[in-house]
C-alpha positions as CSV (number, residue, x, y, z in Angstrom):
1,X,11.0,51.7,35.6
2,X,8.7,54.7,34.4
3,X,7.1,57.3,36.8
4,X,4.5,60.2,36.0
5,X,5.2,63.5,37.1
6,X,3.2,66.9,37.6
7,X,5.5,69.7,37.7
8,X,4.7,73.8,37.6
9,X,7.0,75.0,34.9
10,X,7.7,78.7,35.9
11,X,9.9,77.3,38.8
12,X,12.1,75.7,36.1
13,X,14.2,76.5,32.8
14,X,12.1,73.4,31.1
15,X,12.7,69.7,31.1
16,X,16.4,69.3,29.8
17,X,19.3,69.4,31.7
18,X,21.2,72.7,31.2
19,X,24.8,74.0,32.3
20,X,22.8,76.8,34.4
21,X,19.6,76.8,36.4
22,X,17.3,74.7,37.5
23,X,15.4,72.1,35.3
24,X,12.8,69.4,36.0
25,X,14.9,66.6,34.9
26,X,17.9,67.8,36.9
27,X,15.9,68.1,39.9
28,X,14.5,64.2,39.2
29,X,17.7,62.7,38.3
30,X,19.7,64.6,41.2
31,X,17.2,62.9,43.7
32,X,17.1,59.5,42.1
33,X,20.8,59.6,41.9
34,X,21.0,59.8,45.7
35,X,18.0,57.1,46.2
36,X,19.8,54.6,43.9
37,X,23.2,55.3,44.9
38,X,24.2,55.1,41.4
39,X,24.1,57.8,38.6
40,X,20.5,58.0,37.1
41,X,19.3,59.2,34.2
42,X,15.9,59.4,32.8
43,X,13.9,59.9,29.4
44,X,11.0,62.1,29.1
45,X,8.1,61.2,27.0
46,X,9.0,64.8,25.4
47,X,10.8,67.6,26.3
48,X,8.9,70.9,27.8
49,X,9.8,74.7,27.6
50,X,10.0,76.7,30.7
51,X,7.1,77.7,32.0
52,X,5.2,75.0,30.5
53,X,3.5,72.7,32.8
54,X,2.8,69.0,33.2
55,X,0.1,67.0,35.2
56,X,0.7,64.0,33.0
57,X,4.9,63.4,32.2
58,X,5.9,60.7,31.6
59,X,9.9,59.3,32.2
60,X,11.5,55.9,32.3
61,X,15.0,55.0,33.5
62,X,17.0,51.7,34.7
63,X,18.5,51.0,37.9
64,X,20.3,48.0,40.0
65,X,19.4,49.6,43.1
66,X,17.5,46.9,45.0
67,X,15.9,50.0,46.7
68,X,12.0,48.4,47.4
69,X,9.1,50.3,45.3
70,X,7.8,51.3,48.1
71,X,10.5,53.3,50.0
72,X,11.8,55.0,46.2
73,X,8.6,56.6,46.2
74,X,8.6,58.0,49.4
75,X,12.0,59.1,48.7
76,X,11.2,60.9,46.0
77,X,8.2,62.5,47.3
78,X,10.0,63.9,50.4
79,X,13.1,64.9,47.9
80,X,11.8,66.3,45.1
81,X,11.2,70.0,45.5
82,X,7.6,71.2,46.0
83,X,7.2,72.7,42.3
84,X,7.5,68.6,41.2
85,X,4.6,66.1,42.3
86,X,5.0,62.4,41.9
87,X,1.6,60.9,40.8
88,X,3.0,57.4,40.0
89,X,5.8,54.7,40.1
90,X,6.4,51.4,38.7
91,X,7.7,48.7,36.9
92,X,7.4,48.4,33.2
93,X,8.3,46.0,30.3
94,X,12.0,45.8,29.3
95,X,13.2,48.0,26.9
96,X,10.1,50.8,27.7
97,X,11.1,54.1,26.6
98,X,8.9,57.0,27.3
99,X,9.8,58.9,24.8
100,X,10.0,56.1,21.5
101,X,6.5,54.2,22.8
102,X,4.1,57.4,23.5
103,X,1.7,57.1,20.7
104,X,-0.3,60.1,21.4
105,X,-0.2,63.1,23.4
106,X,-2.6,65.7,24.6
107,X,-2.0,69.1,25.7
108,X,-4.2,71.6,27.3
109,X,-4.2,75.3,26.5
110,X,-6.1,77.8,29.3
111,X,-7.3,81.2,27.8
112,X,-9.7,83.7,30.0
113,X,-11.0,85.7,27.6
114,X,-12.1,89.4,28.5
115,X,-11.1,88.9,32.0
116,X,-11.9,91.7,35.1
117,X,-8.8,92.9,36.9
118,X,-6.6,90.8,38.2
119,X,-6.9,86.8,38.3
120,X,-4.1,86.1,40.7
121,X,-3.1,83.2,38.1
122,X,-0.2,85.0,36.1
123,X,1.9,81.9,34.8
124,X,-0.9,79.5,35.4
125,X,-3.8,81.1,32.4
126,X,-3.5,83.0,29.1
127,X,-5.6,86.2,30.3
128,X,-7.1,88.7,27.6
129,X,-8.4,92.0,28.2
130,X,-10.5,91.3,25.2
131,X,-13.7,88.8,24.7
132,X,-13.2,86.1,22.2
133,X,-16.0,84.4,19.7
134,X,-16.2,81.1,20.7
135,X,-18.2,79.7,17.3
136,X,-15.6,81.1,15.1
137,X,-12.3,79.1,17.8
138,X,-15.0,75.4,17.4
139,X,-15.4,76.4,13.8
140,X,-11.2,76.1,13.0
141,X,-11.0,73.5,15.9
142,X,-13.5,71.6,13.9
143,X,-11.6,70.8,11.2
144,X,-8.3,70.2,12.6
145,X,-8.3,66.3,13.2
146,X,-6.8,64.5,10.5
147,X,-3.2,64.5,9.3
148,X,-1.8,67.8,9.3
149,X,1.4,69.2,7.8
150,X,2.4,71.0,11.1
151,X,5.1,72.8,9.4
152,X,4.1,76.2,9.6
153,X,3.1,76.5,13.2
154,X,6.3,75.6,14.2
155,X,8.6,78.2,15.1
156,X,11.2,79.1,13.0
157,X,14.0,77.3,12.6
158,X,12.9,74.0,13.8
159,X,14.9,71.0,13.0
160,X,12.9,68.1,12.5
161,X,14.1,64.7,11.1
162,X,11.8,63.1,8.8
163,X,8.3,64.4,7.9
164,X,6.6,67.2,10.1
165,X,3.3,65.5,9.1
166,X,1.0,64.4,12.5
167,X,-2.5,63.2,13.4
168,X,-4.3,65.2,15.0
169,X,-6.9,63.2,16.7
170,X,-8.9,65.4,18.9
171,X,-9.2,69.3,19.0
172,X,-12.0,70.7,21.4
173,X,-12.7,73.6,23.2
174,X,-14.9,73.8,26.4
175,X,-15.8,76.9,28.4
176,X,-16.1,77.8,31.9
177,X,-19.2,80.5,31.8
178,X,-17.2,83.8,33.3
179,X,-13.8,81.7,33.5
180,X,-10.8,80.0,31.9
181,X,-11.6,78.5,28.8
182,X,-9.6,75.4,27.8
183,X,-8.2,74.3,24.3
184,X,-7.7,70.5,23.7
185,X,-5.4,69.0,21.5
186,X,-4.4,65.2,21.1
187,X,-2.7,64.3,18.3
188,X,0.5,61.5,17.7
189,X,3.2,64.1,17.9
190,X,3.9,67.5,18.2
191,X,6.6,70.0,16.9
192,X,8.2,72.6,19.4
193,X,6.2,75.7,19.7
194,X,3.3,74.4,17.8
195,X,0.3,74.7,20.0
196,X,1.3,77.9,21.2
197,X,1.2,79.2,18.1
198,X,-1.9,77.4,16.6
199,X,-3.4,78.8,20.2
200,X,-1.8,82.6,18.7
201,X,-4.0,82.0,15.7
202,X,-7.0,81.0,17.0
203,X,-7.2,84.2,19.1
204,X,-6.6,86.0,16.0
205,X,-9.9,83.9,15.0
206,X,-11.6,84.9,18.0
207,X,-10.9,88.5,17.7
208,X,-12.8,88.4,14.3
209,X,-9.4,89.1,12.5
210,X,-8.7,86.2,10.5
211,X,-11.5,83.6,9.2
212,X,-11.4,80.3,10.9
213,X,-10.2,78.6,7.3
214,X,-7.1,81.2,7.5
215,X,-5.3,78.2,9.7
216,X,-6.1,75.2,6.8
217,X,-4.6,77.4,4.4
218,X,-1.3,78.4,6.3
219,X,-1.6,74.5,7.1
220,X,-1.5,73.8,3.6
221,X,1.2,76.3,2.3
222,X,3.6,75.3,5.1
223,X,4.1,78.7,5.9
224,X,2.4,81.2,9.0
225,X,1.9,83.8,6.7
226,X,-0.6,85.4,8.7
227,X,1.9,86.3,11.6
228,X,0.1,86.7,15.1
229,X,0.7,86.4,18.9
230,X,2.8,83.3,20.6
231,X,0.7,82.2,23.0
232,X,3.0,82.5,26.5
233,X,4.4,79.3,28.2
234,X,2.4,79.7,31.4
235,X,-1.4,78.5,29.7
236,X,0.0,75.2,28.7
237,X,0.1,71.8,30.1
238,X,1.2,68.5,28.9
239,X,-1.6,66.8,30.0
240,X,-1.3,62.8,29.3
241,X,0.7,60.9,27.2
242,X,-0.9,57.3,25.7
243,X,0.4,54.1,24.6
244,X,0.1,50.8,23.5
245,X,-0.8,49.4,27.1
246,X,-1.8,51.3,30.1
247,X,1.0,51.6,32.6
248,X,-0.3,50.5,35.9
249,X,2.2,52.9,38.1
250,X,1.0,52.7,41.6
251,X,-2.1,54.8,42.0
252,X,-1.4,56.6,38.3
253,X,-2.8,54.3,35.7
254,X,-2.4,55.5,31.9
């Protein structure tokens, strides 16, 4: 089975289980445990940091609970604590692994540049005191599709098996005049820490103090050797994850 989640990720310590405090997957696996009458465990399409958000997670797990569709997902939505919101449930092929059979992902960074006061979104939004060049931010966006080396946004000490090389199929920004603006990045895979820090960069871009080709050439070298901001947890979303065949999950369909 496979269900799609949205989840706020300041009320969590991330995805992963951990020996202390709460995570997403504990919370999901605690109240499908108790549905299913049998110990549950489930795999995300990826793993997310705390205070990273998702409207578009993706996990699968098995079960011999003869529990009807129908009634597990009006367990889980009265079970599941508020900060979690189930937006599908469903059979899938045998063998589906969320995780092994994405083939793309986006994410969705939120930035409000040169922002009045206060926005009453801390966690939610990225907010800068300071205004931000949107021509320069398309300019470096521009040119990101393509396979990319993705080495050097990384954060240090990153472990990755096999090449760190991706495709980046789609990097966009669109504004909201006097709002949030919102970064768009799909691309087949991601390495941890990597949009928040190619987001770090292109508000050094914005700022007027890098040129937008200063991220193809850290790109290039493999290395961040124009060190800037992280951009914090609380502006990113996982926003959908795609593969081979839509998974027709109740009313989520992806």
């Amino acid at each position: 089975m496979a269900l799609v989640l949205a989840y706020c990720g300041d009320a969590f310590l991330g995805w992963q289980v951990q020996p202390k405090g709460s995570t997403v997957q504990g919370a999901l696996e605690s109240c499908l445990t108790r549905l299913c009458n049998e110990p549950i465990r489930v795999a995300a399409s990826g793993r997310t940091d705390a205070g990273v958000h998702a409207w578009g997670q993706v996990a699968s797990f098995t079960t011999n609970s003869n529990l009807s569709l129908e009634r597990m997902e009006k367990g889980l939505k009265a079970m599941l604590p508020p900060e979690v919101c189930l937006r599908g449930l469903g059979q899938v092929r045998p063998g589906f692994h969320a995780r092994y059979d994405a083939k793309a992902k986006t994410y969705d960074y939120f930035i409000w540049p040169g922002k009045k006061g206060r926005l009453f979104l801390q966690n939610r939004v990225w907010d800068l005191d300071r205004d931000l060049n949107a021509g320069r931010i398309k300019e470096a966006l521009a040119g990101l599709p393509g396979d990319r080396d993705l080495r050097a946004m990384a954060s240090q000490g990153v472990e990755v098996k096999g090449s760190t090389v991706r495709r980046v199929l789609a990097a966009e920004l669109a504004q909201e005049p006097g709002g949030p603006w919102r970064i768009s990045l799909t691309a087949t895979g991601f390495l941890r820490h990597v949009v928040r820090n190619l987001v770090g960069t292109l508000a050094q871009i914005g700022w007027g103090k890098l040129p937008p080709e200063a991220l193809f050439d850290m790109l290039e070298a493999g290395n961040r050797f124009h060190p800037g901001p992280k951009a914090p947890a609380g502006g990113l979303y996982l926003n959908r994850v795609y593969y081979d065949h839509p998974l027709h999950l109740n009313t989520q369909v992806l």
